[in-house]
KOLKOL-257620 format. One record per residue (C-alpha): x, y, z. Coordinates in steps of 0.25 Angstrom, whole numbers, plus 5000, padded with zeros to 4 digits. Layout:
// residues N
XYZ ...
This chain:
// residues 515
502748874955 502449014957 502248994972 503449034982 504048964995 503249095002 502049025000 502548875003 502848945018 501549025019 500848895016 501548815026 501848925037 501048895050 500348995059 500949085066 500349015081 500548875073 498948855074 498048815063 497048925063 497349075067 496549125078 495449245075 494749285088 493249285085 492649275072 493949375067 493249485065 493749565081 494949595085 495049595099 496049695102 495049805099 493849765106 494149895115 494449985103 493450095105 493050105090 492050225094 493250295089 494150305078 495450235077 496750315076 498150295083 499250395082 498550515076 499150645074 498850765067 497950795058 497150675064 497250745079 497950865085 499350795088 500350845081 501050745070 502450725072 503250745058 504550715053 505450775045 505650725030 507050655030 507050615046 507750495048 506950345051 506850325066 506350165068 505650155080 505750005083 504550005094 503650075083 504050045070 505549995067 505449975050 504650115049 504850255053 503750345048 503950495049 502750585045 503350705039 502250805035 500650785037 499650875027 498450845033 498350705035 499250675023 500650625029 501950635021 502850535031 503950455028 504150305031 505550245034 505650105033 506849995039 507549935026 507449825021 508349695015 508849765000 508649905005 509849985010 510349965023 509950115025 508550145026 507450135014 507050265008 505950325017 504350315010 503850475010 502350465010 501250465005 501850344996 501350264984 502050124984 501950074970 501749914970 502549794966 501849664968 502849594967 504149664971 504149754958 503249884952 502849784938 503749894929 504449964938 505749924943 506149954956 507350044953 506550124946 505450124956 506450184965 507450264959 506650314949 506450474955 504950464948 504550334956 505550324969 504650244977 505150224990 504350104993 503550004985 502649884988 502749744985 501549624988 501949524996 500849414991 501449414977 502749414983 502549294991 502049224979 503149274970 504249244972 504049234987 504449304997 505549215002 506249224990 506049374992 506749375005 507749285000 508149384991 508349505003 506849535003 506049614992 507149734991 508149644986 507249534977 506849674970 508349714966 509049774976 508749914971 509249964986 510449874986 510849944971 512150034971 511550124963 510250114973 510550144986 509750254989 508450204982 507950124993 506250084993 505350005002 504449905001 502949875006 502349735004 501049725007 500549595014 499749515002 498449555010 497949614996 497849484988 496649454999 495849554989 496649544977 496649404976 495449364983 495149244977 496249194979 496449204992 495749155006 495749235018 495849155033 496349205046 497649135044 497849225032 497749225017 497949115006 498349144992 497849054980 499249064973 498849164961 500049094953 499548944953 499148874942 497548874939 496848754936 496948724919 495748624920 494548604930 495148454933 496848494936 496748534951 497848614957 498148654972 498048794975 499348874978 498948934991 499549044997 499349075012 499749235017 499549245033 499949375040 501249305043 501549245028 501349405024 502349445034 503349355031 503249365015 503449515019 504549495027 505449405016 504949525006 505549655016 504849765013 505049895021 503449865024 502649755025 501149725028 500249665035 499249565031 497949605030 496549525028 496049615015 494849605011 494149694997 493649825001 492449794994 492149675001 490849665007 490949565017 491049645033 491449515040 492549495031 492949645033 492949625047 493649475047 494949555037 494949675050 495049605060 496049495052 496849605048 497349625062 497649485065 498449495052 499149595057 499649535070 499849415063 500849495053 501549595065 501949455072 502349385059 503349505055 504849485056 505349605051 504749695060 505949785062 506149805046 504849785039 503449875043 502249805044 501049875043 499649845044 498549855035 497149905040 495949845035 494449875038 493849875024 492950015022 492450005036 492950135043 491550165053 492150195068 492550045073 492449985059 493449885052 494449985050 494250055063 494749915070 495549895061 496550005064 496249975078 496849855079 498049915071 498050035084 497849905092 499149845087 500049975086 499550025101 499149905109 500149805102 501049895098 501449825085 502549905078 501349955066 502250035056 501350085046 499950025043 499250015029 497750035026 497149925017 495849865013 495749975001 495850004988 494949884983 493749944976 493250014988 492650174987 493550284989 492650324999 492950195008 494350215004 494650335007 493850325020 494650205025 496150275023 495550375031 495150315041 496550245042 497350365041 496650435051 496850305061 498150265058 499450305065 499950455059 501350395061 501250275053 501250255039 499850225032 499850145019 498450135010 498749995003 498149984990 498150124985 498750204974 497850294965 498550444964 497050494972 497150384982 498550424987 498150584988 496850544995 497450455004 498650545008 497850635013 497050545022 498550505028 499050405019 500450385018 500750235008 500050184995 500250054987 499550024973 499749944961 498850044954 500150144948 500650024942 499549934938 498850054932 500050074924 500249954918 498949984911 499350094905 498950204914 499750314920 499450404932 499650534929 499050674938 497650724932 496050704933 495650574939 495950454940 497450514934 497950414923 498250414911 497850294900 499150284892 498750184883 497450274881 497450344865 497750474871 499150434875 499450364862 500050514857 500350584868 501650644871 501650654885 502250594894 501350524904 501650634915 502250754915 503150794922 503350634930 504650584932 504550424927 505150364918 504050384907 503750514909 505150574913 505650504900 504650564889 503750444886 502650464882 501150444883 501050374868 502350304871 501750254882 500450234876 501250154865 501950054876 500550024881 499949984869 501149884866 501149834879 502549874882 502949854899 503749974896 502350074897 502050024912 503250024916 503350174913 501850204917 502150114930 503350204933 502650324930 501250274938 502150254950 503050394948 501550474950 501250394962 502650444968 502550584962 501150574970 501550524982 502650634983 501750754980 500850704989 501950695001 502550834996 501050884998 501050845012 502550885015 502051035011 500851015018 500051025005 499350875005 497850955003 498351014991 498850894986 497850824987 496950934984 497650964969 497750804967 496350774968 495850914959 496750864949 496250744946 494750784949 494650904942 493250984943 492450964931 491451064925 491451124939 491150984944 492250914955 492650784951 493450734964 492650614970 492050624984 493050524990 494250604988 493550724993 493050665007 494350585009 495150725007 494150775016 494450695026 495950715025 495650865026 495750905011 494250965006 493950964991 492651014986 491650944978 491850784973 491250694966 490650564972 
């Protein structure tokens, strides 16, 4: 049996208050804290230049961690250098069990944070994810659904928490300096990605278990392996797998769902999830919580994402939760890059300027230069890996900047995929036909390298784009990026409309565009 003793527990754990059914106030749709929000106005808290005329306190790269305990005592975040609206900070966070006793190497953003479902980058091994100088990713992600399910996050814990079950990379002699982070994000996802196999209630969320066995015949009859995930389920697998930064559980719903009550039913919820996770936490002092904001496209003055971010203000200000960072969600699901863009700004110019800000969901090389400018700090996507594992590098160029090494061009071509990266492939000389030829015999070994070198471009990305900001460049950047990769074309410009208008709002004008 596949299932873990994490999902014996979440079935028989009671509710938090001991009752039967969790209480909504009205049809669940309200939340009363903010029926005197003045929503005639926009929602902000904290706001500093460029947003207003108060000068932005900057710190100094290299500037020792001060944990405040009243504010935030697992996270110190010092913004170093703004280019617009673009933010080169840096997050400290507390250790955790199988880091080193002294603190985890600091995360300078903007930051990709490549994906390992289950605890692992599928052909990547930690050590090299690390200590490899092409790759050294300070902090990765890990999903804690799957976990949960396998092998269970008790058995996790039991092991000295996630850090440890992966090998002890921070405990190694020969490692000692190569400390990482982790992020888990709080199985909220598999509402959308496994929607049928999952039912939404107040209470929370129940898992048809993905691993059971399926019927053989119309007569054999087999009870359903049922996984409920509650707010505080989700905080406590989090807090047996101890990554640096944990989050909150949030009622997703498809981006490109039609259905407003349900919109306005997952908003609300979301906020009861919320408090519903800050009570539930029990590592307060060591892991970060952060909450995820939610709304769906809706960005009108005293829409969902308007009150949304209130109640967050709310929470952080009236409450005075200890709030860390907070994460933007809902995105990335099929929507226009209109609505998408549209929403992380709206979020970036709401949110706290020092706090970190994490867009879940989203990796593409464009996205990240976009989104930085508009003040995002933290990414997270499977799409280096997965794409990689199909044959497809990413390499700079024209739109959408891949290259297809199983295509006939690469068959005989001497390159290496990049030059002038420092992976493993290309640093050592392989080529695109050796490469080409892997593929085709279905050999691990060609996405492994490709992994390695999808996931060396996200870093080398990430790094030009904080060195940009450093030297106050961000416009250029972004500028020089986007020009490469849409080119004008028999005097025509090529760069979609999106791109332009969200660069305008961030301040950063190009001409022309295509729709």
């Amino acid at each position: 049996n596949t299932m873990s003793s994490s999902l014996e527990k979440s079935r028989k754990r009671p509710h938090p208050d001991g009752s039967t059914d969790i209480a909504v106030p009205g049809d669940g749709t309200v939340s009363p804290e903010l029926k005197s929000v003045d929503f005639g106005r926009r929602v902000c808290w904290n706001k500093y230049q460029p947003y207003n005329d108060l000068p932005l306190p900057l710190v100094a790269e290299g500037t020792p961690p001060v944990f405040d305990p009243n504010e935030s005592p697992a996270l110190c975040c010092h913004v170093n250098a703004i280019s617009g609206r673009a933010r080169a900070i840096t997050i400290h966070l507390a250790n955790q069990p199988g880091q080193d006793a002294k603190l985890p190497k600091p995360i300078a953003t903007p930051i990709f944070m490549p994906v390992g479902t289950k605890g692992c980058l599928k052909g990547v091994e930690i050590s090299e994810l690390i200590s490899d100088p092409a790759l050294s990713c300070p902090i990765i992600l890990a999903n804690t659904y799957h976990l949960a399910i396998q092998p269970g996050t008790e058995l996790v814990d039991e092991m000295g928490g996630l850090h440890n079950f992966q090998g002890l990379p921070n405990a190694c002699p020969s490692a000692k300096e190569q400390s990482y982070n982790l992020l888990t994000d709080s199985g909220g996802f598999q509402m959308v990605s496994l929607v049928k196999l999952s039912k939404v209630t107040e209470e929370g969320v129940s898992f048809e278990n993905p691993f059971t066995k399926h019927k053989s015949s119309p007569n054999e009859t087999l009870e359903k392996d049922m996984l409920l995930l509650r707010p505080e389920d989700s905080i406590r697998h989090q807090n047996h797998i101890s990554a640096n930064i944990i989050m909150a559980l949030d009622d997703v719903v498809s981006s490109v769902e039609v259905n407003d009550a349900r919109f306005q039913l997952a908003t609300a919820r979301t906020l009861r999830w919320y408090d519903r996770c800050y009570k539930a936490h029990a590592k307060a002092l060591t892991q970060n919580l952060f909450p995820i904001v939610q709304g769906g496209l809706d960005t009108q003055l005293g829409g969902l994402r308007e009150k949304c971010l209130a109640g967050f203000r709310h929470r952080a200000q009236e409450w005075k939760y200890k709030i860390p960072g907070y994460a933007i969600g809902g995105l990335a699901g099929g929507e226009s890059k209109d609505d998408f863009w549209r929403v992380v700004d709206q979020c970036c110019r709401a949110l706290p300027d020092n706090k970190p800000r994490y867009l879940m969901g989203v990796g593409y090389p464009l996205d990240l230069v976009v989104c930085s400018a508009l003040g995002v700090d933290m990414y997270d996507c499977v799409y280096p890996t997965r794409t990689a594992r199909f044959g497809v590098a990413l390499v700079p160029g024209e739109a959408p900047g891949t290259l297809r090494l199983k295509s006939r061009d690469c068959a005989g071509s001497q390159q290496v995929i990049q030059p002038g990266c420092g992976c493993q492939a290309c640093r050592g000389g392989i080529t695109r036909a050796r490469l080409h030829t892997l593929l085709k015999a279905n050999n691990p070994l060609a996405a492994q390298l490709i992994s390695q070198h999808n996931v060396a471009y996200m870093m080398f990305l990430v790094r030009s784009m904080r060195k940009a900001i450093m030297e106050d460049k961000y416009r250029e950047f972004a500028t020089s990026f986007v020009r490469e990769q849409y080119p004008q074309k028999d005097g025509k410009d090529t760069c979609p409309k999106w791109v332009i208008d969200a660069l305008g709002a961030a301040g950063i004008q190009l001409e022309g565009g295509s729709s």
